[in-house]
C-alpha positions in Angstrom: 34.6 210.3 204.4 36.1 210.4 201.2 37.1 206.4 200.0 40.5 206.0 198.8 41.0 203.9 195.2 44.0 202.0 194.4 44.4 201.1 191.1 45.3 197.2 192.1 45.4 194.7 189.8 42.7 192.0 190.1 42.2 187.9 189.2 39.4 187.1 186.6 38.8 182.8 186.3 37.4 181.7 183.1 35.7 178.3 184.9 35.2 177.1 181.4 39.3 177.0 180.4 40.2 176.8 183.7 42.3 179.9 182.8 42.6 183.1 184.2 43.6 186.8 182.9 44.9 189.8 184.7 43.5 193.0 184.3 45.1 196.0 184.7 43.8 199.5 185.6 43.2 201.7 182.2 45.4 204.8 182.8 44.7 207.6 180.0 48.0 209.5 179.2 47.7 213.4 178.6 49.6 216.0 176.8 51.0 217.7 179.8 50.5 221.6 179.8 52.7 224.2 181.4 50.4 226.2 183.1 52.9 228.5 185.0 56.1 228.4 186.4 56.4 227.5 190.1 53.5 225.1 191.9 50.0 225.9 190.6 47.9 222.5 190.7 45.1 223.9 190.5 45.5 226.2 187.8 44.6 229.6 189.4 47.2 231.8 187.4 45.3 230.3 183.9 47.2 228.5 180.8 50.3 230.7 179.5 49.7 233.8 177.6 51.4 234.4 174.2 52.4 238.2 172.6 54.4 239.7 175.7 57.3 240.4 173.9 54.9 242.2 170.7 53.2 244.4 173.8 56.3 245.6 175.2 57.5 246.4 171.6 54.3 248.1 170.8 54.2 250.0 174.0 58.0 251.2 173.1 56.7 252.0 169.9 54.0 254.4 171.2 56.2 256.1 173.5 58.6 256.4 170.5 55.9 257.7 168.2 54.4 260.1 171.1 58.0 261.5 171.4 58.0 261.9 167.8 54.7 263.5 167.5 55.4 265.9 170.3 58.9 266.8 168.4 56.6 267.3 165.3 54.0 269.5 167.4 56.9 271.9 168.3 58.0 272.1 164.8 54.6 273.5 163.6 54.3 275.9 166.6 57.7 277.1 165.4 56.5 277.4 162.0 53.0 279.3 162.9 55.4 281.6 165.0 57.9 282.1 162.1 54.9 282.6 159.3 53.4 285.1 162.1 56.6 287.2 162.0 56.5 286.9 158.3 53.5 287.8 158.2 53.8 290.9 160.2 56.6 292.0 158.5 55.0 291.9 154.9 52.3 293.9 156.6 54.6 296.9 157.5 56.6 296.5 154.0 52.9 296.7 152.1 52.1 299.8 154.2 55.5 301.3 153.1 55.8 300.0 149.6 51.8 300.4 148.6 52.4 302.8 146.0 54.9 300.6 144.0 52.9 297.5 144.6 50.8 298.0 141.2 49.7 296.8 138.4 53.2 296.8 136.6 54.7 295.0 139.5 52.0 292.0 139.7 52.5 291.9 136.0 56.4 291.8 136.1 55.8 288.8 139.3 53.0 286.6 137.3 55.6 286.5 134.0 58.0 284.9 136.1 55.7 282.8 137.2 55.4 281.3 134.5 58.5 280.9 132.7 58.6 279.0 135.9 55.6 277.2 135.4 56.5 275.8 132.2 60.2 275.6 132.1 61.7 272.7 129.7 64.4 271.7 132.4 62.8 272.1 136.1 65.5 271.6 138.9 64.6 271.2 142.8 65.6 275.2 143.0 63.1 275.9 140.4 60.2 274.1 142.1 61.5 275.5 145.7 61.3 279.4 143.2 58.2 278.7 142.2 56.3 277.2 145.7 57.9 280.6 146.9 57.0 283.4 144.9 53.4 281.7 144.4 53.2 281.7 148.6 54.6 285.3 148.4 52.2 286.3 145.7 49.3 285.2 147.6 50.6 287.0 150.9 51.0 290.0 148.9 47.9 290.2 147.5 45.9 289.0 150.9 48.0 292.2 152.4 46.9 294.8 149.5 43.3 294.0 150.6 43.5 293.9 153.8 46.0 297.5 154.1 43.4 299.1 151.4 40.2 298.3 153.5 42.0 299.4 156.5 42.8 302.9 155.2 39.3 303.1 153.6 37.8 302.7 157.0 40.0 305.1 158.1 39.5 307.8 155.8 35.6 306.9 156.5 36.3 307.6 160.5 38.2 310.8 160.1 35.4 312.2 157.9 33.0 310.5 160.8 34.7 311.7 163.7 35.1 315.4 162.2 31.5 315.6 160.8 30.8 314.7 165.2 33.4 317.3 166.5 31.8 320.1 163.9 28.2 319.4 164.7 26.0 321.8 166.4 23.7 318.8 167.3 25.9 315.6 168.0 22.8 314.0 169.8 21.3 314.4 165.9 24.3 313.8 164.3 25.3 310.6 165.8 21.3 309.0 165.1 21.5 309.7 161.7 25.4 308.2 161.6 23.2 305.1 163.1 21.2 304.9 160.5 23.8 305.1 157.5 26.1 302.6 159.7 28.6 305.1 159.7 29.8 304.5 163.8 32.1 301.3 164.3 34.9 300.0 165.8 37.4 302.0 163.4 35.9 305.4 164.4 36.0 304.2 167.9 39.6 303.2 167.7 40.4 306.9 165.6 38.5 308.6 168.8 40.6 306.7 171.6 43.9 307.5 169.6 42.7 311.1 169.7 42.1 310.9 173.2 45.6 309.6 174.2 46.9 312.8 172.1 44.5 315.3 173.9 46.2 313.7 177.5 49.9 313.3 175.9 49.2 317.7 174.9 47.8 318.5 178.4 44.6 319.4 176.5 42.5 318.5 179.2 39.2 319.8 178.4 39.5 318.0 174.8 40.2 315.1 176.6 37.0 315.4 178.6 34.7 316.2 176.1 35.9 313.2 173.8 35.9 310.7 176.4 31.9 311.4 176.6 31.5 311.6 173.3 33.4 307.9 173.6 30.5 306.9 176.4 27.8 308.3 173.8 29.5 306.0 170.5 29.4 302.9 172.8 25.7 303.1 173.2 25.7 303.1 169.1 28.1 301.0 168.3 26.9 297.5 166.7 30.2 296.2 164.9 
């Protein structure tokens, strides 16, 4: 059984001065130490943490910035989609301009280029000119090649697909089109377009023969 101690206080006698001192029980004082609020003797819960307040502010923060960021995401999606557009609609004007996009013209767009370039006294709608004919320049140019390889792999298909159509020996034909790389995707597309005309004219037995001669390309076809 556990003994209980008082802290009593107790006699000493000094026989030789026939005196005697009390002494009392040492007690050691302590810095008391809020552990919690509400009854936790035994300290279960742990001393008191610091930085709640920072945490919550933090956590607001992130949901603030993740807000933000999603609000920024959108506003590039939008852009993509806008520059898409764009894009699609320099495509069509390139196609319908080409002939007039030439030399003179670049020439006439890079002189005001640079007058913008090196202008004495540059305002914000100078540098806003500037940013935007360079971007426009670019697309333009981007466009030329890409319309210019498009209709020379074009031209190259409709030579292809008649030099097939005229042959006496397509089986022949279309090995040696192998071997110069002549059969891709562009004659293949120039053949299904000719196809969907054959069906649209009720031309049957055109139809027919080019959709095996389609089954005969896709055993070729690489590209």
């Amino acid at each position: 059984m556990a003994a209980l101690s008082f802290g009593m206080a107790t006699t000493a006698w000094n026989h030789g001065t026939n005196t005697h001192t009390h002494t009392r029980p040492r007690t050691h004082t302590r810095t008391p130490t809020i552990r919690c609020i509400g009854w936790d003797p035994e300290g279960i819960l742990g001393p008191p943490q610091t930085g709640h307040i920072a945490r919550l502010e933090f956590k607001r923060r992130l949901e603030r910035d993740a807000d933000a960021r999603e609000a920024f995401d959108r506003q590039v999606r939008e852009e993509k989609q806008r520059r898409q557009e764009l894009r699609q609609d320099i495509e069509f004007e390139i196609a319908r301009m080409r002939p007039r996009l030439n030399e003179e013209f670049f020439s006439q767009l890079k002189s005001e280029l640079g007058q913008l370039r090196f202008a004495v006294n540059k305002t914000e709608a100078t540098e806003d000119r500037l940013i935007e004919l360079e971007a426009l320049e670019k697309a333009i140019q981007e466009g030329i090649d890409a319309y210019d390889k498009m209709q020379g792999e074009l031209i190259k298909a409709r030579e292809s697909l008649t030099k097939i159509l005229t042959s006496k020996d397509v089986k022949a034909t279309l090995l040696q089109m192998v071997e110069s790389s002549e059969i891709n995707r562009s004659l293949l597309a120039l053949l299904d377009e000719n196809i969907a005309d054959a069906h649209r004219s009720n031309q049957k037995q055109a139809a027919e023969y080019m959709e095996k001669l389609r089954g005969a390309l896709l055993k070729y076809i690489t590209v």
